[in-house]
C-alpha positions as CSV (number, residue, x, y, z in Angstrom):
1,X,18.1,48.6,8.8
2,X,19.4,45.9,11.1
3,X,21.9,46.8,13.9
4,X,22.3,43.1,14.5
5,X,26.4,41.6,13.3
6,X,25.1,38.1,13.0
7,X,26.8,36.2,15.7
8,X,23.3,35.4,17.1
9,X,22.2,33.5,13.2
10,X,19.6,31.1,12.6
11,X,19.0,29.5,9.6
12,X,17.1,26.7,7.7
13,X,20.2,25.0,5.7
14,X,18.8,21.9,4.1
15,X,15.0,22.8,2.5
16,X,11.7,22.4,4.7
17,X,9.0,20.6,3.2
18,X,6.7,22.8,5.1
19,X,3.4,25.2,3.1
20,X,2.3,26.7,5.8
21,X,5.1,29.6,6.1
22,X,3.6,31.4,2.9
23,X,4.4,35.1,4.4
24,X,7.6,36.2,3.8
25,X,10.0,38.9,5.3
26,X,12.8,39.9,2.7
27,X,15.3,41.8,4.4
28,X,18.5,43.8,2.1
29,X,21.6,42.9,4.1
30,X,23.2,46.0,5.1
31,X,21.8,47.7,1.8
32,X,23.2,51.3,1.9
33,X,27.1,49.4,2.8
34,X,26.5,47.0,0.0
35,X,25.2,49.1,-2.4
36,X,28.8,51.0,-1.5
37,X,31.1,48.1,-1.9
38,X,29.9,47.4,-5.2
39,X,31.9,50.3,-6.6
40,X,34.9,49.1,-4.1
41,X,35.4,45.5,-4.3
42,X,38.8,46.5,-2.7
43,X,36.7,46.8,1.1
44,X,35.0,43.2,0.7
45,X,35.7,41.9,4.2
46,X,36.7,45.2,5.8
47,X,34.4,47.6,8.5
48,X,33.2,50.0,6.1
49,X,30.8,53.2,7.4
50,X,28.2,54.8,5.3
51,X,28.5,58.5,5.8
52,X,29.8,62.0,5.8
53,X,33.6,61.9,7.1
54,X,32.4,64.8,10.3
55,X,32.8,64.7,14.0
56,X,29.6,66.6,14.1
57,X,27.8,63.7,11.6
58,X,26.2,60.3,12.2
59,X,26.5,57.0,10.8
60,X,24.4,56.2,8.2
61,X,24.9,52.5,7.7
62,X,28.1,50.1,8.3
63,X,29.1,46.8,6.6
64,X,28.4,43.3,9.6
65,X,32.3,44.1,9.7
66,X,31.7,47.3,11.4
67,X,28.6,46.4,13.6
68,X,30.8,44.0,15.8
69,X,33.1,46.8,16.7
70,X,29.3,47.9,18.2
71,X,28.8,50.3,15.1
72,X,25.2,51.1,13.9
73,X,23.2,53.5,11.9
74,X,22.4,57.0,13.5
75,X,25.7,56.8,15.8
76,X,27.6,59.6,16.0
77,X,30.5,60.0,13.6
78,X,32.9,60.7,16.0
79,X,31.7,57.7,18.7
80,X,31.9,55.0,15.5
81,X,35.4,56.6,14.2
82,X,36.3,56.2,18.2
83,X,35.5,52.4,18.4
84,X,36.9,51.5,15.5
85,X,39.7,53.9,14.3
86,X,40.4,51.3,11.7
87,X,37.2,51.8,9.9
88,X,37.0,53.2,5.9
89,X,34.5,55.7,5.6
90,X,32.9,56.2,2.6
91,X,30.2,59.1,1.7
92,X,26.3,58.4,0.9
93,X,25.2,58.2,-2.7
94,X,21.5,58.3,-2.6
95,X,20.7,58.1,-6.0
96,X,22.1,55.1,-6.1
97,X,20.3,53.0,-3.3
98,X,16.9,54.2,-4.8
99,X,17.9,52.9,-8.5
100,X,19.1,49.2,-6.6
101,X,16.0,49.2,-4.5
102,X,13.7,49.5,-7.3
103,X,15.5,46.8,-9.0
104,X,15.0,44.4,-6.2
105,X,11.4,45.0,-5.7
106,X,11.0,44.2,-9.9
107,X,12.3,41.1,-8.7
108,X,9.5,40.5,-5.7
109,X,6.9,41.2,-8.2
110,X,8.0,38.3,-10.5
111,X,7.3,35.6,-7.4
112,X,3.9,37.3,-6.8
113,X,1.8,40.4,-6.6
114,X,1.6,40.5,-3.0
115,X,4.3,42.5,-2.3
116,X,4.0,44.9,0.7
117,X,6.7,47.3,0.5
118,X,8.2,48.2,3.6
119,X,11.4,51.5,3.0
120,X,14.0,51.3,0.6
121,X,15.3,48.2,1.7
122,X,12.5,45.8,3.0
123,X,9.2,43.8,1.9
124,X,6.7,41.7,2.8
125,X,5.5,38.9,0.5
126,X,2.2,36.9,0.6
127,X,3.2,33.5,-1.7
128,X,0.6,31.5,-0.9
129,X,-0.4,32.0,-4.7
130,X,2.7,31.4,-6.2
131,X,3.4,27.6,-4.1
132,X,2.1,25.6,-7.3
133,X,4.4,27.4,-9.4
134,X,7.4,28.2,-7.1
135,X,7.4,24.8,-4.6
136,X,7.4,25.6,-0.7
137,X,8.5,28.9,1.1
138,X,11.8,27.3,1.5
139,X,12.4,26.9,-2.1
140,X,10.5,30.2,-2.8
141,X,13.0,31.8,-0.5
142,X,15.8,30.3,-1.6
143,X,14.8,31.3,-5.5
144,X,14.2,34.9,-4.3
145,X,17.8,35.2,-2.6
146,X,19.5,33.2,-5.6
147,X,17.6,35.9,-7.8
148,X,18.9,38.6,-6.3
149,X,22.3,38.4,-5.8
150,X,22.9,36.8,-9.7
151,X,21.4,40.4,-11.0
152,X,22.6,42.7,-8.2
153,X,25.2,41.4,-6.3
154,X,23.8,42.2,-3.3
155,X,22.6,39.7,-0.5
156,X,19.8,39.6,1.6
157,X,18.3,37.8,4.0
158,X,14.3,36.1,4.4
159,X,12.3,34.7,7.5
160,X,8.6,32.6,6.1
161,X,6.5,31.7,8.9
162,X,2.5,32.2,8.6
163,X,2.7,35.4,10.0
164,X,4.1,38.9,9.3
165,X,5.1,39.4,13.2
166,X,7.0,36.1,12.6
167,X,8.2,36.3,9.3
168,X,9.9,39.4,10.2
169,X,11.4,38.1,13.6
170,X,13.1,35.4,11.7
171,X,14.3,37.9,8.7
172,X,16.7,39.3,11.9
173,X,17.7,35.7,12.9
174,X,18.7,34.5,9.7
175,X,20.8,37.9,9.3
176,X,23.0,38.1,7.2
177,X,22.6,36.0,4.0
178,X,20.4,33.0,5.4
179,X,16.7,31.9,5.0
180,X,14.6,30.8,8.2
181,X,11.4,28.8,7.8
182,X,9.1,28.9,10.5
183,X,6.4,26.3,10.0
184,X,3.1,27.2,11.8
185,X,3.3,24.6,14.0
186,X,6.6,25.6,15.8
187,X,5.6,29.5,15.6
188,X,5.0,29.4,19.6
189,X,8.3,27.6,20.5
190,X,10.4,29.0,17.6
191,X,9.1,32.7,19.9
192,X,9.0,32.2,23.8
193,X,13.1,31.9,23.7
194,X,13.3,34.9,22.3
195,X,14.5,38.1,24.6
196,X,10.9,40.4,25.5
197,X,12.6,43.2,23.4
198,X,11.8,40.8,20.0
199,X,8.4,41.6,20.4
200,X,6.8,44.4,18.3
201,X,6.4,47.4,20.8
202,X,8.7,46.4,23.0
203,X,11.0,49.6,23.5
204,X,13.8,50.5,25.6
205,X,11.2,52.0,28.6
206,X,9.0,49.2,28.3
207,X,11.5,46.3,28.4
208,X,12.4,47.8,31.5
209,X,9.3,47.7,32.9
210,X,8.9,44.4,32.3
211,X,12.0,43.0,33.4
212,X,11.5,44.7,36.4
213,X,8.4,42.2,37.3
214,X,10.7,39.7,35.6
215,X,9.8,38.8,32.4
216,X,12.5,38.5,30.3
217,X,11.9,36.7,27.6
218,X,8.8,36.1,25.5
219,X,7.9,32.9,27.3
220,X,7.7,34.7,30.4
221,X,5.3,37.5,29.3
222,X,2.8,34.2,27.5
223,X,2.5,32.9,30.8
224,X,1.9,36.5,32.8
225,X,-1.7,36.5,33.5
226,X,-3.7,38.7,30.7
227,X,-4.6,41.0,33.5
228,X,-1.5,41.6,34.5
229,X,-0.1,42.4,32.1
230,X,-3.0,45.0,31.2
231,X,-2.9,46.4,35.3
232,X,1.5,47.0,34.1
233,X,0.9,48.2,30.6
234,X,-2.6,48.8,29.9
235,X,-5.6,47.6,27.7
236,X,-4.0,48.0,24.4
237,X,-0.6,47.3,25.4
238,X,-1.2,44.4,27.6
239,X,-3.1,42.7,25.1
240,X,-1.3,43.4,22.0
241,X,1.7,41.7,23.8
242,X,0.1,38.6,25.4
243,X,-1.6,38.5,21.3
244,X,1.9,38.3,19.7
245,X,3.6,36.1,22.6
246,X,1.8,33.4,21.5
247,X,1.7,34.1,17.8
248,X,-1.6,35.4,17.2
249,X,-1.2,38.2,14.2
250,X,-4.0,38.5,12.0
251,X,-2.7,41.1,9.6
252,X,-2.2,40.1,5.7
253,X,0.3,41.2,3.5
254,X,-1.4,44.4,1.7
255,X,0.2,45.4,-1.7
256,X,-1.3,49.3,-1.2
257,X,-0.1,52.2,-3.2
258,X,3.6,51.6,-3.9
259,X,6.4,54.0,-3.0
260,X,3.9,58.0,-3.3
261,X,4.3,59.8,-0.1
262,X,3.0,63.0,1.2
263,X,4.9,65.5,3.4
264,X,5.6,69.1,4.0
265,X,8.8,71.1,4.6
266,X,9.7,74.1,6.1
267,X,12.7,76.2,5.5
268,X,12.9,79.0,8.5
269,X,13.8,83.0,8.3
270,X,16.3,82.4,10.8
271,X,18.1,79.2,11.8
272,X,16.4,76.9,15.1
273,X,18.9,75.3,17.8
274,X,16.7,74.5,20.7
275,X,15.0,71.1,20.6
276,X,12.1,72.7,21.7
277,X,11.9,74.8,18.7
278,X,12.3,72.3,16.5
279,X,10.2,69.9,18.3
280,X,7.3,72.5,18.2
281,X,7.9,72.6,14.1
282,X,7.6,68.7,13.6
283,X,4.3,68.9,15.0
284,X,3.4,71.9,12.6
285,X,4.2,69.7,10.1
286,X,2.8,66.3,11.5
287,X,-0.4,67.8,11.6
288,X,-0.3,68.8,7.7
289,X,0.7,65.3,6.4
290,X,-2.0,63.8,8.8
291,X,-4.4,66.2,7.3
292,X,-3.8,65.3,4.1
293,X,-3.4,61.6,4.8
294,X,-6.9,61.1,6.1
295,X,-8.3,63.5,3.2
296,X,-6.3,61.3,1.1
297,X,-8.0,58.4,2.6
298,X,-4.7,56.7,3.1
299,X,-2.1,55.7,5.8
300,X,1.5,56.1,6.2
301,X,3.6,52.6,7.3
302,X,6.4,55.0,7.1
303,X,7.7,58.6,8.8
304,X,10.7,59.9,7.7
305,X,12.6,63.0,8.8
306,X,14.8,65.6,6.6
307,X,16.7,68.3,8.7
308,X,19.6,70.4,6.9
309,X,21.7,72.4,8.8
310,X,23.3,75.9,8.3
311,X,26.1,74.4,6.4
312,X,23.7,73.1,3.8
313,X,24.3,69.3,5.0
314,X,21.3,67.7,4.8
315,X,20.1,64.3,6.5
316,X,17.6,62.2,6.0
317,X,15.8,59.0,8.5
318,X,13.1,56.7,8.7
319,X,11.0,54.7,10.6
320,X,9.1,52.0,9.5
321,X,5.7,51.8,11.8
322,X,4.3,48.4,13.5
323,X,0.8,49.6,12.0
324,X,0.0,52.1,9.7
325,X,-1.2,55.5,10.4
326,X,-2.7,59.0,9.6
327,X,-2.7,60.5,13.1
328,X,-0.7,63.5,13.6
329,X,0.1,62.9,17.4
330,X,1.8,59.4,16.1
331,X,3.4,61.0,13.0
332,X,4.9,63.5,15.2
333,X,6.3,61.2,18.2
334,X,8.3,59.1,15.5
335,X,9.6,62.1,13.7
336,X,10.7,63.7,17.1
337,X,12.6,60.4,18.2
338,X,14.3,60.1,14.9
339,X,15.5,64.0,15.3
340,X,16.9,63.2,18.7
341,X,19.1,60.6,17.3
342,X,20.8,63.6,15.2
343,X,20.6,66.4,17.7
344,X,23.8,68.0,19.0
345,X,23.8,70.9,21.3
346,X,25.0,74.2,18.8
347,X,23.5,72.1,15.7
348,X,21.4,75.0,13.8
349,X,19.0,74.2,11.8
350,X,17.9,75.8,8.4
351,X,15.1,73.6,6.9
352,X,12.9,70.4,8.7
353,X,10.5,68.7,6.5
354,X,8.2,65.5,7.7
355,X,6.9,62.8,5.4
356,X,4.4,60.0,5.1
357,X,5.7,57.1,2.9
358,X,4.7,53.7,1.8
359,X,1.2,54.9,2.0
360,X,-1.7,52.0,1.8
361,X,-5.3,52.3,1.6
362,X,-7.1,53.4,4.9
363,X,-9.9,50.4,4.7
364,X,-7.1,47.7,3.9
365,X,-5.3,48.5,7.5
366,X,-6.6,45.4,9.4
367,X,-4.2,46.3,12.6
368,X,-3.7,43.5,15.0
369,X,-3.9,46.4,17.7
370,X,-4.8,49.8,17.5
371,X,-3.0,52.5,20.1
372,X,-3.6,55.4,17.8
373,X,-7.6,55.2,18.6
374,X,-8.3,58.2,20.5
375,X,-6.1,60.2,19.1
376,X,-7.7,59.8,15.7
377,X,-10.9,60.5,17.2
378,X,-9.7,63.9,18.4
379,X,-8.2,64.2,15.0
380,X,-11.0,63.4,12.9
381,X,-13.1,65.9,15.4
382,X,-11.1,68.8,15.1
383,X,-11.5,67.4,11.0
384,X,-15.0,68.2,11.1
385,X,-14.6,71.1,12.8
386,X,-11.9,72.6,10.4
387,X,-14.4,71.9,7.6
388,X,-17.6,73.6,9.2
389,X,-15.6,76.8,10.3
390,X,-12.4,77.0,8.9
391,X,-8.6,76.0,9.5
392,X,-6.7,77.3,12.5
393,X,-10.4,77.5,14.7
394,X,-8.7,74.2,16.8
395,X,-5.4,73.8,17.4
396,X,-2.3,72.0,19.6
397,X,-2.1,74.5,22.5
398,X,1.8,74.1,21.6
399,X,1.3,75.7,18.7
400,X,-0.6,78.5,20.0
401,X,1.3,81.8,20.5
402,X,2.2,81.9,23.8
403,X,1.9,78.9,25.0
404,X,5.6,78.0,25.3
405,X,7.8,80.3,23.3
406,X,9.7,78.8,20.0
407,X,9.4,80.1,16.6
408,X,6.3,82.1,16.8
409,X,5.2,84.3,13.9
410,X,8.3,85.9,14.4
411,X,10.4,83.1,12.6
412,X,9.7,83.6,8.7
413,X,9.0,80.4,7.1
414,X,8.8,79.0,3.3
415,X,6.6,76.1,3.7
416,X,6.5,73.7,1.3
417,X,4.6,70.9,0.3
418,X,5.5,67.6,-1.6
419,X,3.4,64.8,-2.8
420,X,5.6,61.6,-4.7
């Protein structure tokens, strides 16, 4: 979900006459908060935060109220309840954001069959069908958002523009409640404005990098010579970027296999508390779901992480993936960075579990980059492998006893194994 409050906006008010725009981005505005304040009119207009009222918990979403006190999913409890003492905090009801998400997707699949679900709370929508029907993205837009909030009450937001990339980027900008059209003639000056770090890939390290040599915004990294830009961030990297800067994104909007997902779950003999122990169990795990995934013959668009703790609080996060994957080594980085939002020195932890969602069809992942290449060809080796001689013949040398400490065999686990 969006950490943005909206004071940076950008929206198409009066209607485009523009058919080019025909991917959409639909973006729930602050969905977990909203789905909230549904049952409490009474905080309309107040910072609300979505989560468990502990020092020792994190945030798990907050109203655009809340976000410009600098509020944001994944915070620490006790930093959010610091910046804005004023805040209500209200506790998660999961239940309910999966019933209101399913009811919002019915609605995507009325405008067209294209939809390319994207987590609980987002989609992407190919409408190029539905123009002779519907009128022009902006109307189509407008319809969708009209639609939504007469049967749900809740808002959201939508960016068209000809390409996902795009479409997404101007979902943010419109945030909250507007439409933004992106016609494909202005996608290049609609995107060199924008700040480096709007580019898909574009992370904390890296946009560091970058600015270092000076590029800034989006503009500057178009106009960085292609080799560059490879000699600062390599091959892939390098030309992934200079691809996007100037709008090229040839992915289309895949409708693949709905919400099934496949992941695995451990519950341990005795409680972990170093990283490094827990760390060493994701990949465990990352390596089943990839496993599976590629037997499967499908790809995951989405990691998410479970961890409950001691006390029997259990947390769950997500990550929606700039490209689909099945490789273990990318499964297990995501689900690492997402457990080091929730880590706290002391935490113990009684059960981890890693899962694949939003799964799509292997052949229909037409990736505009692919960084994950040699690690799926070690993958698929050590595949082969597995299948001529048996499991556990090849194996992460961090998950070899010895090689580092952490659980060992001497930490009892119950695996289990889930498939949606």
């Amino acid at each position: 979900m969006s950490k943005q409050d909206g004071r940076n906006r950008i929206v198409s008010d009066t209607p485009v006459d523009d058919r080019s725009a025909t991917v959409l981005h639909v973006d729930m505005d602050a969905f977990f908060a909203s789905v909230e304040l549904l049952d409490r009119p009474d905080l309309v207009g107040l910072p609300v935060i979505v989560g468990h009222d502990s020092d020792r918990s994190v945030v798990t979403a907050a109203t655009y109220e809340a976000r410009r006190y600098g509020i944001n999913s994944a915070m620490p409890m006790a930093v959010a309840k610091r910046r804005c003492p004023a805040a209500v905090i209200v506790e998660p009801h999961f239940e309910k954001y999966s019933a209101r998400s399913a009811q919002v997707m019915r609605i995507f699949d009325r405008f067209t069959p294209r939809v390319e679900r994207l987590g609980i709370d987002e989609a992407f929508l190919d409408v190029a069908g539905a123009l002779r029907l519907y009128g022009t993205p902006w109307q189509i837009g407008a319809e969708i958002r009209r639609t939504v909030f007469a049967e749900t009450g809740l808002h959201c937001s939508v960016g068209a523009a000809s390409t996902k990339f795009v479409a997404k980027l101007a979902s943010s900008r419109a945030k909250p409640d507007g439409l933004l059209v992106v016609p494909h003639a202005d996608t290049v000056a609609f995107l060199h404005p924008q700040p480096v770090s709007a580019l898909w890939g574009v992370g904390g390290k890296t946009q560091e990098t970058l600015e270092r040599r000076g590029i800034h915004t989006v503009r500057d990294l178009a106009t960085t010579p292609l080799p560059s830009l490879v000699s600062l961030l390599g091959p892939a990297g390098g030309q992934r970027l200079h691809d996007l800067a100037w709008g090229r994104d040839p992915r289309t909007v895949e409708a693949g296999v709905g919400e099934k997902s496949i992941g695995h779950e451990v519950t341990f003999g005795r409680d972990l508390t170093e990283r490094d122990d827990v760390a060493r169990e994701l990949l465990r795990l990352a390596e089943k779901v990839a496993v599976r995934l590629r037997r499967a013959e499908v790809q995951a668009r989405t990691v998410a992480l479970k961890v409950r703790y001691t006390d029997f609080t259990t947390l769950t996060r997500s990550r929606t993936l700039a490209e689909p994957s099945d490789v273990a080594k990318r499964i297990h980085r995501e689900a690492v960075e997402l457990y080091d939002v929730l880590h706290r020195p002391g935490n113990r932890i009684r059960l981890i579990g890693v899962r694949g969602e939003n799964l799509v069809p292997a052949a229909a992942s037409n990736a505009l980059w692919d960084d994950d290449a040699p690690w799926r060809e070690t993958e698929t080796t050590v595949d082969a492998v597995t299948a001529r001689f048996g499991a556990g013949v090849l194996r992460p040398a961090s998950l070899v006893r010895g090689s580092g400490g952490g659980p060992g065999p001497s930490t009892p686990r119950v695996p289990h194994a889930r498939q949606d």
